[in-house]
N, C-alpha and C positions, 0 to 999 in steps of 0.2 A: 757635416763639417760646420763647425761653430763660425760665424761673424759678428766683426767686433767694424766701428766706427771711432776714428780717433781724432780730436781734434788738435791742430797745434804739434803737430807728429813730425815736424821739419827739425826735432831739438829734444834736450833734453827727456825728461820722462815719456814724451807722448814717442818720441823715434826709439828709446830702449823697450815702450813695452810693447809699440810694433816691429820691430825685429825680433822679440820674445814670444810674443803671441804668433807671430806667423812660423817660427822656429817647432812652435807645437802643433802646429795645422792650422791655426784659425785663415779664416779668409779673412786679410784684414783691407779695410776702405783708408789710409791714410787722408787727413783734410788736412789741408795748405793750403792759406789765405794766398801764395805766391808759389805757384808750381814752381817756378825756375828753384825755388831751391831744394828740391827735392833731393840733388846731388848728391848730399852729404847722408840722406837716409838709402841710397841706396850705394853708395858706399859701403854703409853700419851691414847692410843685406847682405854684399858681399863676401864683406869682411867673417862675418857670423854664415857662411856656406848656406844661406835661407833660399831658398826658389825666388825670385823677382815677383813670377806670378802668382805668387801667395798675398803679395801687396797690391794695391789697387789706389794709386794716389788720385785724390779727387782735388777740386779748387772748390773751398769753402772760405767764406769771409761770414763768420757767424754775428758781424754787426751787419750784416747786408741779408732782406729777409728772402732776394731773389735767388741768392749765392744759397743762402739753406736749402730750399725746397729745390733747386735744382739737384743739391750733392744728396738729399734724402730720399729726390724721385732715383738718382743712380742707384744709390746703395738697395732702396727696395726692388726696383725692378729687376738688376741681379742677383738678387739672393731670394727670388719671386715671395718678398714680403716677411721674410725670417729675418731680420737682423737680431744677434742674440743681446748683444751688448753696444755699450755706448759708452764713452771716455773721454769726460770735459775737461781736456787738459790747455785748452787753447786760454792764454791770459798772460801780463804784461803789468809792470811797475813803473813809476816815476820814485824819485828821490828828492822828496822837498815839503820844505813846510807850505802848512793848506794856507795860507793868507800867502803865500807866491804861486800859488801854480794856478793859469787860464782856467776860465771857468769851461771853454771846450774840452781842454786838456781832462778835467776832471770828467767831463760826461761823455768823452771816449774810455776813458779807463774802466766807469761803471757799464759802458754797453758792452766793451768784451768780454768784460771776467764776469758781469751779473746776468745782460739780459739776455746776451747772446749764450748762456745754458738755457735760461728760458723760452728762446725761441725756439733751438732744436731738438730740447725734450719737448717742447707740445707738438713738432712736427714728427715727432719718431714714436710717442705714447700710442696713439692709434694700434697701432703696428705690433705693439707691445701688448696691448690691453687684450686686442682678438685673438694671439693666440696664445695667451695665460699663463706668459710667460717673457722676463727680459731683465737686464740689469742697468743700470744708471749709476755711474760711476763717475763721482763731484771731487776735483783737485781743491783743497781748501788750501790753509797755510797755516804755519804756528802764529801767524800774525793775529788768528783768532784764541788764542792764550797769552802772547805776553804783549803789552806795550807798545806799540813800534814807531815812535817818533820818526819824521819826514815820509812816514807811509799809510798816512789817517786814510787817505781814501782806497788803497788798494784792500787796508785791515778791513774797511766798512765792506767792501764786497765781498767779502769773505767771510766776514758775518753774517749779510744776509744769506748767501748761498748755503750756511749752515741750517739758519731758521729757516728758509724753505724748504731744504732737505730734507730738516725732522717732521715738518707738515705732510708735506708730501709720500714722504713717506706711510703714514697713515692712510693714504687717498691710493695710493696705488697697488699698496702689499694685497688687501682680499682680490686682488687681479692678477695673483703672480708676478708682480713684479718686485724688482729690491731694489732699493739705494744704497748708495754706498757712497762713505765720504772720506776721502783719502788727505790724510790731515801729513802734511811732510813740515820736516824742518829744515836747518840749511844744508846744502847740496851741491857739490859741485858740477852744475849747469852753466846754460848760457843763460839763463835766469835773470842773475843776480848782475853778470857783464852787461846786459843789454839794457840794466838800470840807469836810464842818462839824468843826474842829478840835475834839480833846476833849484838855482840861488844864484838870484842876481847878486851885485857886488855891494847894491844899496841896500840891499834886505835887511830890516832890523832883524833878521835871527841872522844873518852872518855869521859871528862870532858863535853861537852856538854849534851853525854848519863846519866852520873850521876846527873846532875841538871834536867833534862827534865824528866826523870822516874818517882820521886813520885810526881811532878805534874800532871804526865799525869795518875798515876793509883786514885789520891785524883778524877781527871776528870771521870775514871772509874767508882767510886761506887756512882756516880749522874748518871749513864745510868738512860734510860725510861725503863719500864716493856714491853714486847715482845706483849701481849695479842692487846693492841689493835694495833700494825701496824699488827698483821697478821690479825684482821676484815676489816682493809682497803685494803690490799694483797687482802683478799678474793672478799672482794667487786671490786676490780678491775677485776677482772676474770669472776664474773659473771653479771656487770653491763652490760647493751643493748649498751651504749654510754661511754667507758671509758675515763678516761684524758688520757692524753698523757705520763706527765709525774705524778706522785702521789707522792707528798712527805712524808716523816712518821717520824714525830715528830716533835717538835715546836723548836729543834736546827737545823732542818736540814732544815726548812721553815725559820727561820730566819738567818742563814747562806745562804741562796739561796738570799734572800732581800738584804742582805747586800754586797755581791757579784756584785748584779744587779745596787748597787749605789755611792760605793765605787773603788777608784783605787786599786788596785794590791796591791802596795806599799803599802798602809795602811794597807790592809787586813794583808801581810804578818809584817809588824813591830808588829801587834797585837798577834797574835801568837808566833814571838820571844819575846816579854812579858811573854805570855801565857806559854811557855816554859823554860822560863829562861835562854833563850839562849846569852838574851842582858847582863848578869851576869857570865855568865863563863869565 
């Protein structure tokens, strides 16, 4: 029986592909920085006639390095050192321009979505490497192909998680292990709701946050439905030959194209269209 580790598994992608993966057998370790809210994933369990005991919800806070190696000694000690997979889905947005947002605010956002992959793939690699075998499976964003004004520092970590990925990748494949970097575009998650915009009322970009807002929420209620990137999610994890990088959904493949053919400069004058920012 296959085990998978998931972080951020109370929502969104990380709760659909643990009630998909345990719907196919895996033993899955759900992590949630906040057990109590578990509710709502086993609910999804319910709902979806899964076994309960197929899931195994742990308390992980992947900015806290005590909270890792506690939920990494569980997951190995139960699966006596086999975890097969691992699934960085744990991460978080702000909405605001970077000269407004707390210089903490900014270096909580890069520990959970940057370092905190990094510290639980170096506490899970060991485990990986001896028996020649595992997968690493990285939630990126299309924020790493187009643009994304009031989101400079969530795009920045997602950039690097992709430039570490393709590194590492290199370091770890003659060990049997794969990366995999699951590139999504918009989705209707809790994602995108749990965005709490920060713009004060003095802010000299004000006037640009007022025009840019209900275009970007009008962009909101066109997300894709969640169900089929998490069978592509799933299918990445358990495919013999995975891709490398997986893209999920047809804005975030054609934003990746358009990227690959277009200068910079275009891309970005399309956006401050797209924004309204050429209007303020």
């Amino acid at each position: 029986m296959r085990s998978v580790l998931i972080t951020g598994a109370s929502s969104g992608f990380g709760m659909g592909a643990a009630v998909e993966l345990a719907r196919r057998g895996w033993t899955v370790y759900a992590g949630l920085r906040d057990t109590s809210k578990r509710r709502a994933l086993d609910a999804a369990l319910a709902a979806a006639h899964v076994p309960a005991e197929r899931v195994r919800v742990v308390s992980l806070d992947v900015t806290d390095r005590a909270s890792v190696d506690a939920a990494v000694k569980t997951v190995l000690t139960e699966t006596s050192g086999k975890v097969d997979a691992v699934l960085h889905n744990a991460g978080y947005t702000t909405a605001g321009f970077f000269e407004d947002l707390p210089d903490h605010e900014v270096r909580r956002l890069v520990e959970t979505n940057f370092f905190g992959v990094l510290t639980l793939t170096r506490a899970l690699l060991p485990s990986m490497r001896s028996r020649g075998r595992g997968r690493i499976a990285v939630m990126s964003s299309n924020a790493a192909n187009v643009p994304h004004p009031m989101f400079s520092v969530y795009a920045a970590t997602k950039w690097a998680l992709e430039g570490w990925c393709e590194a590492l990748t290199a370091e770890v494949r003659p060990f049997g292990v794969d990366v995999v970097i699951l590139q999504p575009g918009a989705h209707r998650t809790e994602f995108a709701t749990n965005a709490v915009p920060v713009c004060p009322d003095d802010s000299p970009y004000r006037p640009l946050f007022d025009v840019a807002a209900p275009r970007m929420a009008w962009i909101g209620r066109h997300q894709r439905e969640p169900e089929r990137a998490v069978r592509s999610i799933v299918h990445a994890l358990e495919t013999r030959r995975p891709r490398f990088r997986v893209r999920l959904g047809t804005d975030d493949k054609i934003a990746a194209a358009v990227k690959n053919l277009t200068p910079y400069r275009a891309r970005e004058r399309a956006v401050r269209w797209i924004t309204g920012f050429d209007q303020a």
